[in-house]
C-alpha positions in Angstrom: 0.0 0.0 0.0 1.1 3.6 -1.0 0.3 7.1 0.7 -0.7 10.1 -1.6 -1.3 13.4 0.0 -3.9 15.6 -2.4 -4.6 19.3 -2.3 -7.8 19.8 -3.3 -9.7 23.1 -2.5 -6.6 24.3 -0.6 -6.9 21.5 2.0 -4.8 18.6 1.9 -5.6 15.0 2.9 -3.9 11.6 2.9 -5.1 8.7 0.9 -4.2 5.4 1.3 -4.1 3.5 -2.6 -2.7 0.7 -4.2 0.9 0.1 -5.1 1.7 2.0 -8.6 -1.7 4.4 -8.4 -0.5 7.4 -6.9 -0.2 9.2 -9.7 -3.5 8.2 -11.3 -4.9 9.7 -7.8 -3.4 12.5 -8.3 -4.5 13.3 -11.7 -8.2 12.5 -10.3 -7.7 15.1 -7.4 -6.3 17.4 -9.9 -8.9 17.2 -12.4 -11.6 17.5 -8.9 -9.6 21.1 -7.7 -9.7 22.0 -11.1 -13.8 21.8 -10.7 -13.6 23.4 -7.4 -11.5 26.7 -8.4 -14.1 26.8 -11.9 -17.0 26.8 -9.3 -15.5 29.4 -7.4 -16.2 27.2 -4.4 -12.2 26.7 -3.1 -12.2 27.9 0.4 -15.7 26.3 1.6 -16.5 23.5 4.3 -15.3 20.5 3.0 -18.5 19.1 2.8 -19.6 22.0 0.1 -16.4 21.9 -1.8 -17.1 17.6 -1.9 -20.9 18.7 -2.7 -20.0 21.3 -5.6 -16.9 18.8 -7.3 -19.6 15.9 -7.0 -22.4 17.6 -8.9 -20.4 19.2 -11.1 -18.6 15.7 -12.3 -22.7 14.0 -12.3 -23.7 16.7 -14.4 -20.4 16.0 -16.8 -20.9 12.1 -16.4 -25.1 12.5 -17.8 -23.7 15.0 -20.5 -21.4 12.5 -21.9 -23.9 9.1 -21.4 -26.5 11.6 -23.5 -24.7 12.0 -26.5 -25.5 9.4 -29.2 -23.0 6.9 -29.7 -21.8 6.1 -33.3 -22.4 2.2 -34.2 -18.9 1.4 -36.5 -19.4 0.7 -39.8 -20.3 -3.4 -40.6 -17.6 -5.4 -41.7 -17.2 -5.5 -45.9 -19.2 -8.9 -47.1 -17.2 -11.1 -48.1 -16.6 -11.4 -52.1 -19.0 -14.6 -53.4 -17.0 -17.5 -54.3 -17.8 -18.2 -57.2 -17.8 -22.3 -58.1 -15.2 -23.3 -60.5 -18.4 -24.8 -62.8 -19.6 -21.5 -63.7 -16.0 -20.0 -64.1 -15.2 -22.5 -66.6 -18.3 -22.2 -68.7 -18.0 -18.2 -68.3 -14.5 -18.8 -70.1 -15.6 -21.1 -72.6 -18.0 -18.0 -73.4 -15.8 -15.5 -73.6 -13.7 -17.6 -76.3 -16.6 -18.3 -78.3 -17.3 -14.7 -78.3 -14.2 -13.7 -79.5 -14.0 -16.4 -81.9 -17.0 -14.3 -83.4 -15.3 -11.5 -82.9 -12.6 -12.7 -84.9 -14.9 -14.0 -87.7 -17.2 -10.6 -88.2 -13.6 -8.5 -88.9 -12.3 -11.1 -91.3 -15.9 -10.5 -93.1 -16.2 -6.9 -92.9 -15.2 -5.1 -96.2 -12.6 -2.7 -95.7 -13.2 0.7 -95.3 
């Protein structure tokens, strides 16, 4: 276990936390003097400075949990396989259609 002292609203206070979390305390009693000074509340009874920082961090929390979240985008569908039966035939096509190809320019009259 690991002692942090905070200063928040002026007053400091002792906090007993987990090995390796002091300074994630400390950035959350910064970021909770940081509501107290915009508040204009430093200087109060602790209880009015804890009832001010706590409001004002609710009323951030519901701001945040009422904006509309953005679903991501789906996944691309996955290109149809397409079975080897059909690929053959669609080439045997193609070559016959070329073939005709071939045979309506060697019939055309030159121009």
């Amino acid at each position: 276990m690991a002692n942090v002292t905070l200063t928040i609203g002026g007053r400091e206070f002792m906090l007993a936390c987990a090995d390796g979390e002091e300074a994630h305390i400390t950035r959350l009693a910064q970021m909770i003097d940081e509501k107290l000074a915009q508040a204009g509340v430093v200087g109060q009874t602790e209880p009015r400075m804890l009832l001010f920082a706590s409001l004002m961090l609710a009323d951030e929390l519901h701001e945040l949990r009422q904006r509309p979240t953005v679903a991501p985008p789906p996944p691309p569908a996955p290109e149809p396989e397409i079975p080897e039966v059909l690929v053959e035939e669609l080439v045997r096509i193609a070559d016959h259609v070329e073939n005709l190809a071939d045979l309506l320019e060697q019939r055309a009259p030159n121009a």
